[in-house]
C-alpha positions as semicolon CSV with decimal commas, in nm:
position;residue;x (nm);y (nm);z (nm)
1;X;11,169;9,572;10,441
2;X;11,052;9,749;10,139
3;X;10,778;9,965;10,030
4;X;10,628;10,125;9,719
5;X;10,442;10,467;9,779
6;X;10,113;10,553;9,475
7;X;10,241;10,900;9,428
8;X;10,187;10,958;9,022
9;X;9,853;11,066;8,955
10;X;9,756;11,417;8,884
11;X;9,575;11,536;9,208
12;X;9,270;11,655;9,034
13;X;9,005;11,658;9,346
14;X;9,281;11,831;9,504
15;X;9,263;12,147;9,318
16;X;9,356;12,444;9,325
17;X;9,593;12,268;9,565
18;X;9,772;12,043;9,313
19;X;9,773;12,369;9,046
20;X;10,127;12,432;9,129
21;X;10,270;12,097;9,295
22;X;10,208;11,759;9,320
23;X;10,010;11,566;9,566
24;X;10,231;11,437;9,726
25;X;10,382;11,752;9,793
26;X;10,033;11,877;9,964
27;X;10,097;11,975;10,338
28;X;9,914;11,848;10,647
29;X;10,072;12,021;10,963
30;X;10,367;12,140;10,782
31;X;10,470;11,816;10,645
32;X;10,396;11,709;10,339
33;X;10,201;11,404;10,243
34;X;10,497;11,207;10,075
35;X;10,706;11,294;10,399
36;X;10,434;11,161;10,649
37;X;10,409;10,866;10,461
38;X;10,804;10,759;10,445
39;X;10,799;10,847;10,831
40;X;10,510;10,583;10,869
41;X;10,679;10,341;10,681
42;X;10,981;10,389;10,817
43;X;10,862;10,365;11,172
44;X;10,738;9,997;11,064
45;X;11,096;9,905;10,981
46;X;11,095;10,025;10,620
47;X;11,457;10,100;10,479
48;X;11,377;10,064;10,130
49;X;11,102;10,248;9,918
50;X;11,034;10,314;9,527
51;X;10,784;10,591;9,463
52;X;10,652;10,604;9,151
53;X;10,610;11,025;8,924
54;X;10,440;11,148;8,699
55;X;10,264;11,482;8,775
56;X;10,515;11,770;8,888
57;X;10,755;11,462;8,882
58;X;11,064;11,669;8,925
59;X;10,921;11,877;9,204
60;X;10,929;11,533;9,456
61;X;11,295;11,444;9,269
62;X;11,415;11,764;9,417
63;X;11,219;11,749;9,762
64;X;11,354;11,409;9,812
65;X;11,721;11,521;9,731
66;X;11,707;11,849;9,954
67;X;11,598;11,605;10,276
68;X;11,901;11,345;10,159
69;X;11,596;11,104;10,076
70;X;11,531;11,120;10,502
71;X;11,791;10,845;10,539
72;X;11,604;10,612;10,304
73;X;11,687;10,412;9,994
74;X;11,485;10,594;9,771
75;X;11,396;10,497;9,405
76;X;11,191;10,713;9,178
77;X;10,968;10,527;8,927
78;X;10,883;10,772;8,622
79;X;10,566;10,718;8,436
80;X;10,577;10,878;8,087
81;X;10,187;10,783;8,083
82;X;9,990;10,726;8,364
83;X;9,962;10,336;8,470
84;X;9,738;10,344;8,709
85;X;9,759;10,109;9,041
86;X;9,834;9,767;8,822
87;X;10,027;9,907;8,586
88;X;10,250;10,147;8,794
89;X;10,335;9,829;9,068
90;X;10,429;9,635;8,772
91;X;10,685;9,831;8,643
92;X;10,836;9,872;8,962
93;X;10,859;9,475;9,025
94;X;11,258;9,469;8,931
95;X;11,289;9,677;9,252
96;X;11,125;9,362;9,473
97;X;11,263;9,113;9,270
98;X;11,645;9,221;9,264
99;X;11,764;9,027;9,558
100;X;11,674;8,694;9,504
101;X;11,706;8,578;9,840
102;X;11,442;8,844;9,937
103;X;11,208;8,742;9,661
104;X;10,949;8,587;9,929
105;X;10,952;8,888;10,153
106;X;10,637;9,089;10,182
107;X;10,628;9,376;10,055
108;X;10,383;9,747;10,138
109;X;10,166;9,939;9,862
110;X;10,076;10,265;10,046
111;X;9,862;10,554;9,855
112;X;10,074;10,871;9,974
113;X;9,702;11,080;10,016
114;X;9,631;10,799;10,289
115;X;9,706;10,955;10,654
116;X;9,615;10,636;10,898
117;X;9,751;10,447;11,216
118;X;9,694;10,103;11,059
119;X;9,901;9,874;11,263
120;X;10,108;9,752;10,926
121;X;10,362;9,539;11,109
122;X;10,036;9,353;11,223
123;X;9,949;9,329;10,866
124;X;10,258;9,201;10,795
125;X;10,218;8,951;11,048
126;X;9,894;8,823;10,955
127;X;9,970;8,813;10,618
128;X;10,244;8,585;10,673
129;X;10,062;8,365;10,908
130;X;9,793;8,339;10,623
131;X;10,066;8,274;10,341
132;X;9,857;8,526;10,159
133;X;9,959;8,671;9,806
134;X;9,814;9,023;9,921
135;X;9,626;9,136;10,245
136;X;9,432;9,481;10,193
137;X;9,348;9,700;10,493
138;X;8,955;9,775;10,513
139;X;8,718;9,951;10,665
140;X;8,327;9,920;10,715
141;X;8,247;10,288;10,565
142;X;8,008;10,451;10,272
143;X;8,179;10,479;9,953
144;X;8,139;10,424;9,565
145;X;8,279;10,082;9,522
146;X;8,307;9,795;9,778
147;X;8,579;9,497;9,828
148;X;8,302;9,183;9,922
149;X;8,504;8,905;10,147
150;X;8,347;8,579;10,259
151;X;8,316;8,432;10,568
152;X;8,681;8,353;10,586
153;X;8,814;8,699;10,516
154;X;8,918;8,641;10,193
155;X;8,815;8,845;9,814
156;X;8,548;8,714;9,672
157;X;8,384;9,004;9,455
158;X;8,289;9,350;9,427
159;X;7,998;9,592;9,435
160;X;7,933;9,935;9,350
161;X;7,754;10,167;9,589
162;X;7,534;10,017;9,833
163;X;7,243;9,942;9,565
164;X;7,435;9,724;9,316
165;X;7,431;9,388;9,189
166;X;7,745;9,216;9,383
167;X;7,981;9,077;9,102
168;X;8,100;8,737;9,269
169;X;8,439;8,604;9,132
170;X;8,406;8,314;9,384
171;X;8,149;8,074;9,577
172;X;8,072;8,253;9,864
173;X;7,851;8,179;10,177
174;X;7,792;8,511;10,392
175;X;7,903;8,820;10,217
176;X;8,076;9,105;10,375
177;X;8,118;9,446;10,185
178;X;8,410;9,668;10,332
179;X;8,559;10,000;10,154
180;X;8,896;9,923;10,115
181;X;9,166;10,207;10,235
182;X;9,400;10,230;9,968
183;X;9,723;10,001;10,205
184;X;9,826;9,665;10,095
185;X;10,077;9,377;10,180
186;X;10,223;9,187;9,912
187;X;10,417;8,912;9,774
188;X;10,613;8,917;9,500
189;X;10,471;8,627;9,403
190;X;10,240;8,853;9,259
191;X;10,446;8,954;9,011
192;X;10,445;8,592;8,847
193;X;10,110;8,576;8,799
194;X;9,977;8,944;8,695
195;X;9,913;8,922;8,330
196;X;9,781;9,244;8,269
197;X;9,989;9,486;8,104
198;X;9,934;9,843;8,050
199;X;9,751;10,080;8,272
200;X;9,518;9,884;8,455
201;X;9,417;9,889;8,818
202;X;9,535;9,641;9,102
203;X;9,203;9,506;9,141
204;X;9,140;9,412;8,848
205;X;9,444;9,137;8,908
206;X;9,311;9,086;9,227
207;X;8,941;9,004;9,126
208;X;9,097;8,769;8,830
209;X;9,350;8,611;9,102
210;X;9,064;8,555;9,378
211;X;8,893;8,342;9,097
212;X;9,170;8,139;9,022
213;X;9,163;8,067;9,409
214;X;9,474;8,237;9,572
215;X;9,464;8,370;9,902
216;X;9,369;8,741;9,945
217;X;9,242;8,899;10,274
218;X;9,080;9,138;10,423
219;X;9,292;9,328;10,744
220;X;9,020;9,493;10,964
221;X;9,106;9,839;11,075
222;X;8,796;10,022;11,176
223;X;8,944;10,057;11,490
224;X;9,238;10,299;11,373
225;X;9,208;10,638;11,234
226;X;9,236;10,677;10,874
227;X;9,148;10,956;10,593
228;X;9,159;10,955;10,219
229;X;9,302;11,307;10,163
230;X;9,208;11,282;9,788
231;X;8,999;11,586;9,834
232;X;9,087;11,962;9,953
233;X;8,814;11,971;10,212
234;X;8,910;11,589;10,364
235;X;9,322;11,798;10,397
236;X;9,107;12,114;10,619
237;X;8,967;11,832;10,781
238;X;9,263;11,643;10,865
239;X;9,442;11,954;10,994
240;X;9,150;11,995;11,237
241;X;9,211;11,557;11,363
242;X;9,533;11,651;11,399
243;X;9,481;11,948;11,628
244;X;9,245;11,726;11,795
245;X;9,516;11,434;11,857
246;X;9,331;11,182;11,654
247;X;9,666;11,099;11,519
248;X;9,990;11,232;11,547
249;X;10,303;11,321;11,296
């Protein structure tokens, strides 16, 4: 199975962390953020991973080469520019779409300052059962912007903060608003039908496709742990879980 790790942008909430090193080069428990990550996708039965560079980008070329890429096929995706979600998946499709007998395999997006214990090989599963083009791990949490969902799990809008007008893209019955937790499963087929080009984010092709009526879900995982460790005091506060076994590395 492969996997593409969100590991370009610049780190800025991170500071004065990120003045010197990347992101994903920030440290939780000794290990770094890009390391935990490839250990939880390879733990899922990921072989094969593309990470896409920008900010300190040789700094993770080298880290990667000193551990021998931790037994991994490892591709590095430069970005000259940043291309944001969208934009940076897309020009890493030719690494999903090289085999073309593997074309229909599912595929995981992971942010590398995402710690969690999402079950993924249950969102693989589901995801499959549903034939979905993308299934996107939420949670029910405060934040800025908000994923809506109908009554069948699947996109149907978006809202920001809790006071805003919903922005439907679809009929919808009951609407759910969950926070969504930066960990997706994807088919390539996606890749056929996002137009966008440029640096643009993943949702917007989501939103557009959810209109058009294909099949994108919603993966409940309030029950697992999870932290965005976009921030330097969420990183303090993810050494102190981690002392406290909320998860484990």
């Amino acid at each position: 199975m492969k996997a593409m790790i969100l590991a370009a942008g610049l780190g800025t909430r991170l500071r004065p962390l990120t003045n010197n090193r990347p992101k994903a080069l920030v440290e939780v428990g000794g290990r770094t953020l890009l390391e935990i990550t490839l250990s939880r996708l390879r733990a899922f039965g990921v072989r094969e991973v593309i990470i896409n560079v920008h900010h300190f980008a040789d700094m993770v070329v080298d880290f990667l080469k000193k551990n021998n890429d931790f037994g991994m096929r490892i591709e590095v995706s430069r970005e000259e520019e940043l291309l944001d979600t969208g934009g940076g998946l897309k020009k890493a499709a030719w690494f999903f779409l090289e085999d073309s007998a593997e074309r229909d395999e599912p595929f995981i997006l992971h942010n590398v300052d995402v710690i969690s214990t999402i079950d993924l090989g249950r969102m693989v599963q589901l995801h499959r059962e549903h034939q979905a083009l993308a299934m996107l791990a939420v949670q029910q949490r405060e934040t800025s912007r908000y994923l809506l969902f109908d009554e069948g799990l699947q996109l149907c809008g978006r809202r920001a903060g809790s006071e805003q007008q919903a922005e439907l893209v679809r009929p919808a019955g009951q609407v759910q608003a969950w926070a969504f937790s930066g960990i997706h499963v994807i088919s390539p087929r996606l890749f056929k039908v996002m137009t966008e080009e440029g640096a643009f984010s993943i949702i917007t092709s989501y939103l557009r496709l959810a209109a058009q009526g294909e099949n994108i879900f919603a993966f409940r995982s309030d029950e697992y742990y999870w932290s965005d460790l976009g921030r330097a005091e969420n990183v303090k506060q993810a050494e102190r879980d981690l002392k406290n076994r909320a998860f484990s590395l």
